[in-house]
N, C-alpha and C positions, 0 to 999 in steps of 0.2 A: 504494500500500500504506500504511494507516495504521498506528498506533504498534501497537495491539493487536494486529492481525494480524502485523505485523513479531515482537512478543515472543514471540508464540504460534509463529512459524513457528521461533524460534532456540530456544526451548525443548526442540520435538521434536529438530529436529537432532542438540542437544545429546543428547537423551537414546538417539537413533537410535545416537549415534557412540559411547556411554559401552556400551549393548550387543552392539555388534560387538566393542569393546576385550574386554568379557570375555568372549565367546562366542571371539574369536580365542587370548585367554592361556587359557581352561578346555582347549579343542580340542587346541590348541599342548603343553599341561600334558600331558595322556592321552594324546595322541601319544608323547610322549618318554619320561614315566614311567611310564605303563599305571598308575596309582593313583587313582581316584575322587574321595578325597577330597582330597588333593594337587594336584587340577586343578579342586575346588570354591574353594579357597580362592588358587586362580591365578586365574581368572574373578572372583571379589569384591574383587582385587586391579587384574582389570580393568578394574570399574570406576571406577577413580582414576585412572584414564589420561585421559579427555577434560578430567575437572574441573581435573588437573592444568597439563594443554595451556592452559583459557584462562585460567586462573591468572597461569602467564606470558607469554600472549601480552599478559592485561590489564597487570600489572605492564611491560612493556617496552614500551608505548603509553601509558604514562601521562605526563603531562606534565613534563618537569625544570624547574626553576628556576634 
């Protein structure tokens, strides 16, 4: 697997995983509160779930000194 195709493949992932977070927080949302827009703005909240994930997985991989 070269570099390209390595970036290209974590990209989707990334993007794979950032749409289930808000498709599970939207779902989750309407579930519990029956409110539409309340479970739109759970789902757009969803999506800061994965960015957040490699945030800190980068941050606690990163090298100390």
């Amino acid at each position: 697997m070269d570099g390209d195709t390595f970036a290209i493949t974590v990209f989707m992932m990334f993007n794979a995983l950032s749409m289930l977070g808000a498709l599970f927080c939207g779902h989750r949302s309407y579930r519990r509160h029956g409110r539409p827009g309340r479970a739109v703005f759970a789902a757009i909240g969803g999506l800061f779930i994965a960015p957040m994930l490699l945030m800190v997985c980068v941050a606690l991989a990163r090298p100390r000194r």
